[in-house]
C-alpha positions in Angstrom: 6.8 -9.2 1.8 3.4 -11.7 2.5 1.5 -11.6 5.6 0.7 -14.7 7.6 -1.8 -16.0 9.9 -0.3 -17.1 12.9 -2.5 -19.5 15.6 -0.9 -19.7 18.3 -2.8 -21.8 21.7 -2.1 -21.0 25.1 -3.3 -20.4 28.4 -6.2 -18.1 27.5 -6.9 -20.8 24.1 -6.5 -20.0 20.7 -5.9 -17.0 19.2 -4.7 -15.3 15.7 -1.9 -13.3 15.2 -1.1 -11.6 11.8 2.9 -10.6 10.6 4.7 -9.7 7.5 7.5 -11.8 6.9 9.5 -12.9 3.9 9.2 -16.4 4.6 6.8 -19.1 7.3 9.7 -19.9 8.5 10.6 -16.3 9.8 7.0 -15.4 10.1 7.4 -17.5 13.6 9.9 -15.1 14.5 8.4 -12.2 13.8 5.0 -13.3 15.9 7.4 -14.3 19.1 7.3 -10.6 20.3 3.0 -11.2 20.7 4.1 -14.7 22.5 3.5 -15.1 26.3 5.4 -17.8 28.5 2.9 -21.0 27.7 2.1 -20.1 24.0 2.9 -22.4 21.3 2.6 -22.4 17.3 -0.5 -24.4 15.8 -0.1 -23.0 12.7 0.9 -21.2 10.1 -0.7 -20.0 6.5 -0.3 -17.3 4.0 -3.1 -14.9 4.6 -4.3 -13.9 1.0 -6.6 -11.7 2.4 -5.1 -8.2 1.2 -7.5 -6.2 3.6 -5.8 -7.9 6.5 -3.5 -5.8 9.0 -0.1 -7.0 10.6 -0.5 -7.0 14.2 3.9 -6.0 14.4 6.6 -5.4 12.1 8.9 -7.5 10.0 11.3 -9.7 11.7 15.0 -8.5 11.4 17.5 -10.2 9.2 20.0 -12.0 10.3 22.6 -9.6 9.3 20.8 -6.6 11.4 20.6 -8.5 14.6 24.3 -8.9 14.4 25.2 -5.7 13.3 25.7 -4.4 16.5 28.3 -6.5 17.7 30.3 -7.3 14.7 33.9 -6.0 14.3 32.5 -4.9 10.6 29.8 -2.4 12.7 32.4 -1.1 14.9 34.7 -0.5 12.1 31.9 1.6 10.7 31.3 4.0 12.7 
């Protein structure tokens, strides 16, 4: 798992937001729980930075969003 810096500009300006993610591609979803209405990606870059903290969890896969309300889950239970 990496951790990326996230700038997102919006109403208030810039600002920095930090997430683990597999991927930069997912790393955008991960940072849209920290997103208000008016926010918008300006970037995003590895942080290399080991020190650095993530500001909110992983993203879920695409597997565990679905889970729920797959026939396979409620076959499971």
């Amino acid at each position: 798992m990496k951790l990326f810096r996230i700038v997102v500009h919006g109403p208030g300006g810039d600002r920095t937001i930090r997430v683990p993610s597999p991927t930069e591609v997912q790393a955008g979803d991960a940072a849209a729980p920290l997103m208000v209405e008016g926010d918008a990606i300006v970037s995003v870059e590895e942080e290399l930075d080991a020190s650095q903290v993530a500001d909110t969890a992983p993203p879920k896969t695409q597997a565990e969003e679905l889970a729920p309300i797959t026939p396979g889950a409620a076959a499971a239970e």
